[in-house]
C-alpha positions in Angstrom: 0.0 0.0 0.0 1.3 3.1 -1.1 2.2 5.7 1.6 -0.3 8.5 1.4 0.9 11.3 4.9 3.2 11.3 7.5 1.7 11.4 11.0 4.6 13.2 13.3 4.6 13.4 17.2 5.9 17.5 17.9 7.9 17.8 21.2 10.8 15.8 21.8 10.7 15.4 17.6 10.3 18.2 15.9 11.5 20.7 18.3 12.9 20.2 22.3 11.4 18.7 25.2 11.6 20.9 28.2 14.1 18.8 29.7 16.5 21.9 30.5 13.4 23.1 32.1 12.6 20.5 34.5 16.4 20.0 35.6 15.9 24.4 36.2 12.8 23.3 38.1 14.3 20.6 40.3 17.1 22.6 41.2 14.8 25.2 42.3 12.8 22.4 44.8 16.0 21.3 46.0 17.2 25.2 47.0 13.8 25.7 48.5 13.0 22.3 49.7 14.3 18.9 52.3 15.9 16.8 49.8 18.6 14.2 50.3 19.3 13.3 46.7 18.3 15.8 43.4 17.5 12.5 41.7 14.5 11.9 44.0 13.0 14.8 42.9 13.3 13.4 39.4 11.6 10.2 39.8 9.0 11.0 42.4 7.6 13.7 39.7 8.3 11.7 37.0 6.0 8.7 38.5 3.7 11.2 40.0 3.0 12.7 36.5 2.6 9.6 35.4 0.1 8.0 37.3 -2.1 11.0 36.8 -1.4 10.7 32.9 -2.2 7.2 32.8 -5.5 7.6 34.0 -6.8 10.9 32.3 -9.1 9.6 29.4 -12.7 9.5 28.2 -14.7 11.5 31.2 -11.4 11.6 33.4 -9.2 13.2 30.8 -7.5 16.5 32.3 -5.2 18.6 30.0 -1.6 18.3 30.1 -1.1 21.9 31.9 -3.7 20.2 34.7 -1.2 17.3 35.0 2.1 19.3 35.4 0.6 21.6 37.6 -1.0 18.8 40.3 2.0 16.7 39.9 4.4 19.9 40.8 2.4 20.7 43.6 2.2 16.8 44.9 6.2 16.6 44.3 6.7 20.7 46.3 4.5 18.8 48.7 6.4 15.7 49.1 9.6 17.6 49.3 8.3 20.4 52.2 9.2 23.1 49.5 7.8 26.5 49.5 8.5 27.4 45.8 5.5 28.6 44.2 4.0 25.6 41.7 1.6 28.5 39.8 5.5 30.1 38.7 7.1 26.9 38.3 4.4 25.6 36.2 4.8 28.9 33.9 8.8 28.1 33.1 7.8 24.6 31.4 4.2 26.4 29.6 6.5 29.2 28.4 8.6 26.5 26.7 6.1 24.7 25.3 4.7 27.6 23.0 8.2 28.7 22.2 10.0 26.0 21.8 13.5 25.4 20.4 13.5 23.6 17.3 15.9 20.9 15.8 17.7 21.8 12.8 16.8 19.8 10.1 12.3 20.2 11.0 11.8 23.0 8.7 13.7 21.3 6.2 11.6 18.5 6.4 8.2 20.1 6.6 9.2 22.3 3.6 10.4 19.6 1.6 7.8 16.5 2.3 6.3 15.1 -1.1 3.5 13.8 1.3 1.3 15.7 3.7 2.5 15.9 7.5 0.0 15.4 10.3 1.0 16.4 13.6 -0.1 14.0 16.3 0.8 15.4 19.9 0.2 14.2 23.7 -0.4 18.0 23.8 -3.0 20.6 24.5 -4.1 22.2 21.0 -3.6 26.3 22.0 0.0 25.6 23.1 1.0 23.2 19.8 -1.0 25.5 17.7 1.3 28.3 19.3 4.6 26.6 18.8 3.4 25.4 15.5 2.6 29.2 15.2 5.8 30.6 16.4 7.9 28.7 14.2 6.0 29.6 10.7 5.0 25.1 10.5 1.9 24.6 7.9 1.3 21.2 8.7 -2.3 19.4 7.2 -3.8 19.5 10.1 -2.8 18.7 14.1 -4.5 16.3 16.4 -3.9 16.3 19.8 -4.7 14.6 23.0 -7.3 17.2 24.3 -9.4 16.4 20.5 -9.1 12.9 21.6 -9.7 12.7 25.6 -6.7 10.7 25.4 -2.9 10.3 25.9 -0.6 8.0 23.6 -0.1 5.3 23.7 -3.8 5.0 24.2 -5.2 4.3 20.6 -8.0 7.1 20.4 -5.5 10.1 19.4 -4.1 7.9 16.4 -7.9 6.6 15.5 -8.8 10.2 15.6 -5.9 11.3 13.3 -7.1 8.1 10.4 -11.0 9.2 10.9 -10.5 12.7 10.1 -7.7 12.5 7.6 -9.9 9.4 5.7 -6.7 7.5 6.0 -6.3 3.8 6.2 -3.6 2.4 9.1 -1.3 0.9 6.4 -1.2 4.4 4.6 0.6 6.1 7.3 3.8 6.1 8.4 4.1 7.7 12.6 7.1 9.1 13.8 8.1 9.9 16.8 10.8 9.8 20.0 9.0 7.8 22.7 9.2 3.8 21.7 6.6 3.6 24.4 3.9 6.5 23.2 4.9 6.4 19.1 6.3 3.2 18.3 4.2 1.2 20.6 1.1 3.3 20.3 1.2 3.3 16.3 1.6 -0.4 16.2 -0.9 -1.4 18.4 -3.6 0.6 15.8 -1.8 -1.2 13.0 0.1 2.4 11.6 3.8 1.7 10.8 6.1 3.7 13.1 9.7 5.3 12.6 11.7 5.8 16.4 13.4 8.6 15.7 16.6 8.1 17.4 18.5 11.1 17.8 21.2 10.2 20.6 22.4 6.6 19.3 20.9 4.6 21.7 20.4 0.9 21.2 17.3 0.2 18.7 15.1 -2.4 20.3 14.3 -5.5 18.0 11.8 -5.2 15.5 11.6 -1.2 15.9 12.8 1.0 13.0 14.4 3.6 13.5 15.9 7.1 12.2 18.7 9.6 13.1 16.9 12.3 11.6 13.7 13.6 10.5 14.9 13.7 6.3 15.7 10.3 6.8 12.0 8.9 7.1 11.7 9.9 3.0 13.4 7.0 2.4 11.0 5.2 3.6 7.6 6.4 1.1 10.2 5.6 -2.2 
């Protein structure tokens, strides 16, 4: 079957996660708060966030800013900090609407012989303001808040095939989470490139990619 658009994830593979931003953010609970090791601030949020994010879909969905915000506050909590989540929280929103991008995505969005979908774990004013900021004309952008559900979960990517008209084997995904992209995509039958930037090891059966340019290889 011929391949007919590209379905891309946004932060993490078009432009940066806010990575920089949560190591700011840690540092600032640590200053401010009783912590033995940095990592445990880490990993305690991390989890935290997690849980919440597992469990927001269908009638329990909350937004991604909702998540951050009560997973902060349960992690300042934990750690007997007094830093103020509300301005914590505004260092990783201001990111994601102005996000640093990677070099070769504008390359790649001006240069696709198919049409590119974005398909983010996202809510849809801050993508469409990075998408915005950063002069992007994608098809058309799903996100998690259009689908009451997070990725891996398969609504966001059955969303993106209803509305686009597309069949599964017609797209290819790409994306930098093996667990959100890779797994998500396969599990609703849509081919998926790990894009790979760092060199880590490529589990078996995954495809992978270095950079963004190198999934036209792939629609020859």
């Amino acid at each position: 079957m011929k391949i007919k658009a590209f379905f891309v994830d946004f932060y993490g593979t078009v432009v940066h996660e806010d990575g920089e931003i949560i190591k700011q953010i840690t540092d600032i609970i640590c200053d401010t708060g009783k912590v033995g090791d940095k990592s445990e601030v880490g990993t305690f949020w991390w989890q935290r966030f997690q849980s919440l994010f597992q469990n927001a879909y269908g009638d329990s969905f909350e937004t991604q800013r909702v998540l951050e915000k009560k997973s902060l506050e349960d992690t300042l909590e934990r750690f007997h900090s007094n830093a103020d989540a509300g301005k914590l929280s505004s260092l990783m929103f201001e990111h994601w609407v102005k996000p640093p991008i990677f070099e070769e995505s504008k390359t790649f969005f001006e240069t696709s012989p198919i049409p590119l979908y974005i398909v983010s774990n996202i809510d849809t004013a801050d993508v469409n303001k990075a998408i915005g900021w950063h002069g992007f004309t994608p098809a058309g952008v799903f996100t998690s808040e259009d689908a009451r559900a997070y990725k891996p979960r398969p609504e966001l990517f059955e969303l993106a095939l209803s509305s686009t008209g597309l069949k599964p084997d017609e797209v290819i995904h790409i994306g930098d989470s093996i667990s959100s992209d890779i797994n998500g995509a396969a599990a609703t039958g849509i081919r998926a490139l790990w894009l790979n930037r760092f060199g880590r090891n490529v589990p078996c059966g995954v495809e992978s990619i270095s950079n963004l340019l190198e999934a036209f290889e792939f629609i020859k």
